[in-house]
C-alpha positions as CSV (number, residue, x, y, z in Angstrom):
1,X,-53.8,-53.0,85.8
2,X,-53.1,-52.0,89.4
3,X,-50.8,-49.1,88.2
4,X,-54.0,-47.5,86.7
5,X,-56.0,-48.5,89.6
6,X,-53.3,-46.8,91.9
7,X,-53.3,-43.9,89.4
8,X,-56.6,-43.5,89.6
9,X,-57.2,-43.5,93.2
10,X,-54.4,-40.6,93.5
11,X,-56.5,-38.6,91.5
12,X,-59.4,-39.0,92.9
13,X,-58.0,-38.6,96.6
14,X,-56.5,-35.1,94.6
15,X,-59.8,-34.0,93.7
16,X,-61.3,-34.7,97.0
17,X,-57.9,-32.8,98.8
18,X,-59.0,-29.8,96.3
19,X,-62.6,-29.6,96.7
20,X,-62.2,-29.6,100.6
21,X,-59.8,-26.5,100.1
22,X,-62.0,-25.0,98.1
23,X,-64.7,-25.3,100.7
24,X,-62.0,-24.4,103.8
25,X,-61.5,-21.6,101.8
26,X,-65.2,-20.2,101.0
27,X,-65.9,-20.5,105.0
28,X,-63.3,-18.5,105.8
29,X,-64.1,-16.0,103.0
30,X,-67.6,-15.6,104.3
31,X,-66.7,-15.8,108.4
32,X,-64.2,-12.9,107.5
33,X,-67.1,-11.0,105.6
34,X,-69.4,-11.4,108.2
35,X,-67.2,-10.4,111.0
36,X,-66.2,-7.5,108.3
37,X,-69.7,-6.3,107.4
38,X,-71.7,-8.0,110.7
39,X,-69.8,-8.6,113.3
40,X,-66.8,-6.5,113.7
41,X,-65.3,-5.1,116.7
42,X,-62.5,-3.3,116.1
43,X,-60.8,-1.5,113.7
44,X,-56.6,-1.9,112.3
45,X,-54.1,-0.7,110.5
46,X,-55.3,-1.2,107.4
47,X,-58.8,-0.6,108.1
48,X,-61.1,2.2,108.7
49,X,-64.7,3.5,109.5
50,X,-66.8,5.5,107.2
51,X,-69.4,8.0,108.2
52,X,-72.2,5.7,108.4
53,X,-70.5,2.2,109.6
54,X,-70.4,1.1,113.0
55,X,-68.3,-1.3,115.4
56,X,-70.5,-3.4,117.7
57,X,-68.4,-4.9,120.9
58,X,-68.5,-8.6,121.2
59,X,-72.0,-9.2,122.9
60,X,-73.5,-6.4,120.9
61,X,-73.8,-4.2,123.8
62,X,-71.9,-0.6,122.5
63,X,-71.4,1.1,119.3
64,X,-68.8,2.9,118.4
65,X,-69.7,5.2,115.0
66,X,-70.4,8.9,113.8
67,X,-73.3,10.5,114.9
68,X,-75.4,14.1,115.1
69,X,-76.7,15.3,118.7
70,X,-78.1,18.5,117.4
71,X,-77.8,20.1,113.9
72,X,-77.5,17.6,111.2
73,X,-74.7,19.1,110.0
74,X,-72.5,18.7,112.7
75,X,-70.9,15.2,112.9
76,X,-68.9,13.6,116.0
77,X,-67.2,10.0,116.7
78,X,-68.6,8.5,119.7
79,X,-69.8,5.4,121.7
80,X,-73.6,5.0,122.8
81,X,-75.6,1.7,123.8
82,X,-76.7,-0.7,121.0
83,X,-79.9,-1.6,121.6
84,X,-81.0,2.3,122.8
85,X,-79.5,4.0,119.7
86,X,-77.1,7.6,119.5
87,X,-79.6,9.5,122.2
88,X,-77.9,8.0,124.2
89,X,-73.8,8.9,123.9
90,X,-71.3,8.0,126.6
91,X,-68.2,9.2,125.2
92,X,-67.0,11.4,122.5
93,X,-63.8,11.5,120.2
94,X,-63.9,14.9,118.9
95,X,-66.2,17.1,121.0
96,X,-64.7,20.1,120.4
97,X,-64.1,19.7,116.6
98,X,-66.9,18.0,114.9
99,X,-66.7,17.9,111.3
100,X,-69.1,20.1,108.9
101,X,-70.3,17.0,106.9
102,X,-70.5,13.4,107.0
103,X,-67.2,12.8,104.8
104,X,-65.6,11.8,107.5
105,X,-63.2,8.3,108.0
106,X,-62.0,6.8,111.2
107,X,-58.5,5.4,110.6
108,X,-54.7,5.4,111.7
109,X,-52.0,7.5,110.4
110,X,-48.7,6.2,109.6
111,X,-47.7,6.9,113.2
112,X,-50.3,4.7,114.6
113,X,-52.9,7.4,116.0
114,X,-56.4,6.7,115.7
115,X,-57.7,9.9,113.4
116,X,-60.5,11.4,111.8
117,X,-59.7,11.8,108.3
118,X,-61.9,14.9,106.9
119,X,-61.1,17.6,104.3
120,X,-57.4,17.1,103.9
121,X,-56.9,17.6,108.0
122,X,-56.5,14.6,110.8
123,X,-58.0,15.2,113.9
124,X,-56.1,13.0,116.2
125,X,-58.5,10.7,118.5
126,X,-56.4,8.9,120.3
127,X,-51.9,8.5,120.7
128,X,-50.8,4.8,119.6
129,X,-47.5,6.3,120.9
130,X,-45.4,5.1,117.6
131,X,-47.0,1.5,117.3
132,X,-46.6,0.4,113.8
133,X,-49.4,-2.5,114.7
134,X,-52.4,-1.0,116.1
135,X,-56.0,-2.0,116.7
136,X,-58.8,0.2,118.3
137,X,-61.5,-2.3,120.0
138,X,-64.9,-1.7,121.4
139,X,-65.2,-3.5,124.6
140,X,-68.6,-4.5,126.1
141,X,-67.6,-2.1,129.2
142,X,-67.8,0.8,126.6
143,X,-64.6,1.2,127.0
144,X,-62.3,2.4,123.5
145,X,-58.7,0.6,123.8
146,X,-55.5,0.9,121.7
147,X,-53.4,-1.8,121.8
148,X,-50.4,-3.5,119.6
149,X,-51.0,-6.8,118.1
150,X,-48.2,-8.0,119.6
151,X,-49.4,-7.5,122.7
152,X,-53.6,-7.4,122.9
153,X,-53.7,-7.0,126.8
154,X,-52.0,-4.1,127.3
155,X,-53.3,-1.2,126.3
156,X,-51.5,2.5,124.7
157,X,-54.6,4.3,125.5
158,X,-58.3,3.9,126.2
159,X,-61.4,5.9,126.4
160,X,-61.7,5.3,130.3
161,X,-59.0,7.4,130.9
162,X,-60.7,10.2,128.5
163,X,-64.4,10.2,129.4
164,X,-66.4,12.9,128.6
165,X,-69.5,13.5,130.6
166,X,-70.4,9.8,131.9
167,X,-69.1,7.3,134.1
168,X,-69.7,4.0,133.2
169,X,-69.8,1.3,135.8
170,X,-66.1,-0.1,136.6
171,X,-64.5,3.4,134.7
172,X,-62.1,4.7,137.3
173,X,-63.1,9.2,138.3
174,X,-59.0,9.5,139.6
175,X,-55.4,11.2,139.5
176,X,-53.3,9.2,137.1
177,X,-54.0,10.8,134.1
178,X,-55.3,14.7,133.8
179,X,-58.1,13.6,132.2
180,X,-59.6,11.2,134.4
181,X,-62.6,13.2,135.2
182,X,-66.0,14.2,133.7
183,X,-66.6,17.3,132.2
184,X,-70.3,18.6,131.3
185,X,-71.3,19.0,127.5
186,X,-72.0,22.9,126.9
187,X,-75.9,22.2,126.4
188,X,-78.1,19.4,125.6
189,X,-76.9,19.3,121.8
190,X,-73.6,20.1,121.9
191,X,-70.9,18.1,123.5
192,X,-68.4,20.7,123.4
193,X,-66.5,20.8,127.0
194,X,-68.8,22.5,129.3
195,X,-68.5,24.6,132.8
196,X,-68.7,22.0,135.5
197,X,-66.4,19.1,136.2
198,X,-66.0,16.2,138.5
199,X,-62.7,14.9,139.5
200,X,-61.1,13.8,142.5
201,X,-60.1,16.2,145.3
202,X,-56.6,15.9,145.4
203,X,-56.1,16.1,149.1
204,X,-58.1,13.4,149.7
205,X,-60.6,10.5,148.8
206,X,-63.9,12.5,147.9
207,X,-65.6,14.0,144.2
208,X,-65.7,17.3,143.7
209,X,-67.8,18.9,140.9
210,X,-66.1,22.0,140.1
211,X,-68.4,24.8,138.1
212,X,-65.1,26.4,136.5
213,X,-62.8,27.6,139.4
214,X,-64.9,27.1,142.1
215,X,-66.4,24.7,144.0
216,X,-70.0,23.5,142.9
217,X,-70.4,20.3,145.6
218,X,-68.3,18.1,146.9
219,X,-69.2,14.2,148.4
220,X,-68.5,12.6,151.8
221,X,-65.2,11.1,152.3
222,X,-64.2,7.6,151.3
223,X,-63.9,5.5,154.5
224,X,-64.0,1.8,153.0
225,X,-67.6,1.4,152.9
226,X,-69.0,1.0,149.9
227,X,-71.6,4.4,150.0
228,X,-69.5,6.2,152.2
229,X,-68.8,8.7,149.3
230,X,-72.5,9.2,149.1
231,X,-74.4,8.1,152.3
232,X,-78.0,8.7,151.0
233,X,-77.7,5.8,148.9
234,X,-78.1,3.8,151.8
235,X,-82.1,4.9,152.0
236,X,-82.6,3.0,148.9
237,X,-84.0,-0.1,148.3
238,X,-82.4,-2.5,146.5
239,X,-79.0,0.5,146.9
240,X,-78.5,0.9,143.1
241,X,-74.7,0.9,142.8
242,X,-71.5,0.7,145.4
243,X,-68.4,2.5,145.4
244,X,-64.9,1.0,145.7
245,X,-61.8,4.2,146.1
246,X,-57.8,3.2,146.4
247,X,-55.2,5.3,147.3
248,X,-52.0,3.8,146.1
249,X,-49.6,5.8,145.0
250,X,-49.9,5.3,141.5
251,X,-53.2,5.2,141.5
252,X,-55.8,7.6,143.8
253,X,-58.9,6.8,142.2
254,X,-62.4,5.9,142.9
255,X,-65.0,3.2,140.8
256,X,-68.4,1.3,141.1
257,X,-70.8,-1.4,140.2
258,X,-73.9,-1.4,139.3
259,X,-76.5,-3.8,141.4
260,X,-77.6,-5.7,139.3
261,X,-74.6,-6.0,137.0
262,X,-76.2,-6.8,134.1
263,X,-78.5,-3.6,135.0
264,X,-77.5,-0.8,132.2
265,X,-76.3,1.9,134.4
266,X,-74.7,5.5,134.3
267,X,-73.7,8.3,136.0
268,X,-74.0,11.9,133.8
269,X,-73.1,14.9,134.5
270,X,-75.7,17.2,133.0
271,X,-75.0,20.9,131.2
272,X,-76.5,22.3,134.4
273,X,-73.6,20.7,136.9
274,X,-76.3,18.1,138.1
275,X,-75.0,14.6,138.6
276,X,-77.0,12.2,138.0
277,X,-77.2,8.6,139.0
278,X,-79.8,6.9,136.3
279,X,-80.2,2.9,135.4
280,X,-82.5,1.4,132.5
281,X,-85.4,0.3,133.0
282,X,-86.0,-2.6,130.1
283,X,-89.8,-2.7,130.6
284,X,-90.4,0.7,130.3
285,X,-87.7,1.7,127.8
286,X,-86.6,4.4,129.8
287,X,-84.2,5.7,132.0
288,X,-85.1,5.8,135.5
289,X,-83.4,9.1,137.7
290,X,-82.1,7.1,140.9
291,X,-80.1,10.2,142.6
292,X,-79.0,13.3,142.3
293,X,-77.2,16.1,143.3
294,X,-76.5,18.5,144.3
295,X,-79.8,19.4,146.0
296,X,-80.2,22.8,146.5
297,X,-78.0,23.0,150.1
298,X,-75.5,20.8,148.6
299,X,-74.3,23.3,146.3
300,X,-71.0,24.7,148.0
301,X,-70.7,27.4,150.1
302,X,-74.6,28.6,149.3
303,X,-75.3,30.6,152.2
304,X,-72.0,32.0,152.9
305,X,-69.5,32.0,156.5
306,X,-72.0,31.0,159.0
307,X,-75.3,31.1,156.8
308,X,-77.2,27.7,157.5
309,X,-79.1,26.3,154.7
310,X,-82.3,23.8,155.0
311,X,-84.1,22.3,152.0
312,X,-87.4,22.7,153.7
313,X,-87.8,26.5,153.8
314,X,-88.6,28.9,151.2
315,X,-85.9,31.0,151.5
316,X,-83.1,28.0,152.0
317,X,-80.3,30.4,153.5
318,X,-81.0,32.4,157.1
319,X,-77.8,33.8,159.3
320,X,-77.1,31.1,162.4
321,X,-78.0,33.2,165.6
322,X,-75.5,35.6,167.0
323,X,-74.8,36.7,163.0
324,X,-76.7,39.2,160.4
325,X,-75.9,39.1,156.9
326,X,-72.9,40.9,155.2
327,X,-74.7,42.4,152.7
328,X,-78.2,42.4,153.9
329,X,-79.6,43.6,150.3
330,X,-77.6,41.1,148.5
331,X,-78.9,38.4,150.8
332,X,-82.5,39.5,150.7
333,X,-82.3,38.9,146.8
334,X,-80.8,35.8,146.7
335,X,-76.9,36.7,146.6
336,X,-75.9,34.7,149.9
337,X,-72.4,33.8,148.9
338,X,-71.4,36.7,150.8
339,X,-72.8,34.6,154.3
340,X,-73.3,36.2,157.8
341,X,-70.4,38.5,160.2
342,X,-71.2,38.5,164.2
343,X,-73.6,40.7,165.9
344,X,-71.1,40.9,168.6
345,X,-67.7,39.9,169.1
346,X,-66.1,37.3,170.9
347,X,-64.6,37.6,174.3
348,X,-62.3,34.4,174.5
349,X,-63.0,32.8,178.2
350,X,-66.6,34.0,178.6
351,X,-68.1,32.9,175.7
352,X,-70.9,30.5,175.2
353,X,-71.5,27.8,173.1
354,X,-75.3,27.6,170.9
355,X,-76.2,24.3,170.1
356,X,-77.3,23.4,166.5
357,X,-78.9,20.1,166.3
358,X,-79.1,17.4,163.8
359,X,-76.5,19.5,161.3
360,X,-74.4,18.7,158.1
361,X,-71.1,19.1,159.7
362,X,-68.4,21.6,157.8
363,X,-65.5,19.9,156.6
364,X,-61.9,20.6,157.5
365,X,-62.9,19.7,161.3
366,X,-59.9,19.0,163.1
367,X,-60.2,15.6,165.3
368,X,-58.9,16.0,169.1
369,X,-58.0,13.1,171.3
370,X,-60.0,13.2,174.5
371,X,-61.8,11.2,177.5
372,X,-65.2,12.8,176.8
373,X,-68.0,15.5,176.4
374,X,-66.5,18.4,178.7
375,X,-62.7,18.0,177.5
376,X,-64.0,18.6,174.0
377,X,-65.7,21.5,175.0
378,X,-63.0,22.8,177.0
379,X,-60.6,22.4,174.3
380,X,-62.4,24.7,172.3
381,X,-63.1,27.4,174.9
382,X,-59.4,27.8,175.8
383,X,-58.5,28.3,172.3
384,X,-59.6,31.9,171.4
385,X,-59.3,30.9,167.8
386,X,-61.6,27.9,168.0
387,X,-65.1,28.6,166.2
388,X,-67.1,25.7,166.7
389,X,-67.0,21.9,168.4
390,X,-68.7,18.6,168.0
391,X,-68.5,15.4,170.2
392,X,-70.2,12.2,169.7
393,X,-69.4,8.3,171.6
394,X,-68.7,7.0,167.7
395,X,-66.4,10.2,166.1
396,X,-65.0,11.9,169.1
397,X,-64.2,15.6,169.2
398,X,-63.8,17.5,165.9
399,X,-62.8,21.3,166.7
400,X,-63.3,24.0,163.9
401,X,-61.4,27.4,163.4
402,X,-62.7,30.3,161.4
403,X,-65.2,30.4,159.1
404,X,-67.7,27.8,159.1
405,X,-69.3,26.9,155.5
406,X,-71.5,24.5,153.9
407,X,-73.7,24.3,157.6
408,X,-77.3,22.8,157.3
409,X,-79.6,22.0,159.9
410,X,-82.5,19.7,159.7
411,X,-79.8,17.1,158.3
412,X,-81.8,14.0,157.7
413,X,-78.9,11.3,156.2
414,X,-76.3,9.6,158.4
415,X,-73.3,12.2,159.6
416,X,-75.7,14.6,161.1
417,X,-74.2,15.5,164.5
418,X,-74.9,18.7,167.3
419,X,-72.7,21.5,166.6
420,X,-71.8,24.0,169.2
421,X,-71.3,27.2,167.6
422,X,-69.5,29.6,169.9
423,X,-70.8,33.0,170.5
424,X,-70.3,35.9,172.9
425,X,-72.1,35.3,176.3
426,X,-74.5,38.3,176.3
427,X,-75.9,37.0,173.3
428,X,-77.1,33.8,174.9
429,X,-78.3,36.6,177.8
430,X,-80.7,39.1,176.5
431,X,-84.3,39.1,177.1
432,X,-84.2,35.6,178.7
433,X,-83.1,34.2,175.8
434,X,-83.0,30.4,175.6
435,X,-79.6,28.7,175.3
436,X,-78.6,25.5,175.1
437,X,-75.9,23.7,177.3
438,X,-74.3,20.7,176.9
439,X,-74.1,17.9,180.0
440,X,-72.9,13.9,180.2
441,X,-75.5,11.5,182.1
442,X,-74.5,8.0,182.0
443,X,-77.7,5.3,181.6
444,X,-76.8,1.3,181.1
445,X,-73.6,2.5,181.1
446,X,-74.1,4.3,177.9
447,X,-72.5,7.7,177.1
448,X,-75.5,9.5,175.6
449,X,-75.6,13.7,174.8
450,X,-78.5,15.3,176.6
451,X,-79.1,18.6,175.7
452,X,-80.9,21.0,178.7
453,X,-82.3,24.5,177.7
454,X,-81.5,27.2,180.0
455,X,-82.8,30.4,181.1
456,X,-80.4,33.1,182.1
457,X,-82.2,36.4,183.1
458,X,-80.8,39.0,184.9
């Protein structure tokens, strides 16, 4: 009898062992449908994405799928926000190349690129770099990565270091990759690679947008503080985002976060070479323009050698005094790129200094050790070559040579400083024309700039 009951009691505890397999089993069938059909966040080896399937990162904040900015019949891979839809791409896979229907599959090759598969071609997305074990992930950043399965946290390649015509908060604009810039779509509709550009000036820590070859605009230079790269942000209330550059070796590359973090927030550069500091409002389901440049005297080089520019006046470029324009009927229409030539030359020891006032200083200024206002000055007037000088108590003497670009006057933002521009005495002489000299006074034992007007008539 208590063989059977023994028997018995094995079987049942058999039956129970079973059923809870059975049940272990079902749950993990449906947790891997839903993280296959709901959930899912990436895509590997043996998987792939149809046109028409999406990957959602983790806390359902960016999409990475196929979608159409213009003509239907023009399909791209890209990355956009979740809860605003595709108007609103960040980054895109193929924007040069988009496929002629939506037949297209997101998947790896044999040699572990990530692909488009699409009428017998593969249009390669992204280099696993010969890993056998890939996975592509969408991360909440909006950031694309490659990475083995061996090895999750390091990453073969990643969308960051391929944007396309958005910087996303804590994306790295930079030198260690060729691509670590933004480059315009070609319109509105079409994401193909544009005109304008903005990288990282390679001889030192400021943006550039580049339209083509030339220069476009370029920012301030990065100093450690957090808007030094764009001083106007500092007018704003709450300031929107702050900058953070390095300049290792390695890495030479600048960054930022948004304020608040949790704010949605983007810089775009726009088919027009406009860039454009925007964050979401959640309220008003919209996005709300916070910055941008460049404004119209921003753009580089607009007036010309020695033109000054100021937003406030119809015609934005005029000739600094002492200069006409090069090509007077080119400037009258517009064309100022040409700038301004002197009225009359320079003597070298007689010359004269005119004062410009509250100006955009040019860059390349060359800084000069000295004990004060008059040294500064000095310096420059000895030096036959020397153009222009500036001294202030906080920056000290800056001394300019040649041509002088990118001035403005009526600069209202931090950096605006006095500029002497130098200029032949007689034309600081005629007709009791009004100069401007600089002197020293000392009050509470503060070095302070006074600058007296005086009348020279003979």
């Amino acid at each position: 009898m208590g063989s059977k009951l023994a028997s018995w009691a094995m079987k049942a505890a058999m039956m129970r062992t079973k059923s809870s397999c059975r049940k272990v089993i079902t749950l993990l069938m449906i947790a891997l449908w839903l993280a296959r059909c709901l959930g899912r966040d990436s895509i590997s080896v043996n998987e792939s994405l149809s046109d028409g399937q999406t990957i959602v990162s983790m806390k359902n904040v960016f999409v990475l799928g196929f979608f159409s900015p213009g003509a239907p019949s023009h399909r791209y891979v890209g990355i956009w926000h979740n809860s605003l839809g595709n108007s609103t791409v960040v980054w895109v896979g193929n924007r040069n190349e988009p496929l002629s229907d939506a037949s297209g599959v997101l998947m790896f090759d044999s040699n572990g690129n990530l692909v488009i598969a699409h009428g017998g071609r593969s249009l390669i997305v992204a280099y696993g770099k010969g890993a056998k074990d890939m996975k592509a992930t969408i991360l909440d950043s909006g950031n694309l990565v490659l990475s083995s399965m061996a090895n999750r946290s390091r990453y073969m390649w990643q969308s960051f270091d391929s944007p396309t015509d958005t910087w996303l908060s804590e994306m790295k604009i930079g030198l260690r990759t060729a691509n670590q810039s933004l480059i315009s779509w070609w319109s509105n509709d079409d994401p193909a690679v544009g005109d304008y550009t903005l990288a990282m000036d390679p001889s030192g820590l400021k943006l550039i947008i580049w339209w083509k070859e030339t220069i476009y605009w370029s920012s301030a230079k990065w100093n450690s503080s957090e808007l030094s790269l764009i001083p106007q942000l500092s007018s704003f209330t709450p300031i929107s985002i702050f900058f953070r550059c390095s300049n290792f070796t390695n890495d030479i590359s600048c960054t930022y976060s948004a304020n608040p973090s949790d704010r949605m927030t983007k810089i775009l550069l726009n088919p027009a070479g406009s860039l454009n500091i925007m964050q979401f409002d959640s309220l008003a389901q919209v996005w709300i323009l916070v910055w941008s440049v460049p404004s119209t005297c921003e753009v580089h080089n607009l007036c010309g050698a020695f033109g000054v520019c100021n937003n406030s006046r119809v015609l934005k470029c005029v000739c600094t005094r002492g200069f006409v324009p090069r090509d007077l009927a080119a400037y009258s229409s517009g064309n100022t790129w040409k700038g301004c030539t002197r009225k009359i030359k320079l003597q070298c020891s007689s010359d004269e200094f005119h004062e410009i006032p509250n100006a955009r200083l040019p860059d390349n200024g060359k800084k000069l050790t000295v004990t004060g206002l008059r040294e500064c000055k000095l310096a420059c007037l000895i030096n036959c070559s020397c153009t222009a000088y500036a001294y202030s108590q906080l920056d000290g003497c800056s001394l300019w040579y040649g041509d002088l670009l990118n001035l403005q006057d009526s600069y209202d933002v931090n950096g605006a400083r006095t500029l002497c521009l130098r200029l032949a005495k007689s034309e600081l002489e005629y007709g009791g024309s009004s100069g401007k000299k600089c002197i020293v006074v000392r009050t509470y034992n503060i070095k302070v700039i006074l600058c007296v007007d005086s009348v020279i008539c003979k």
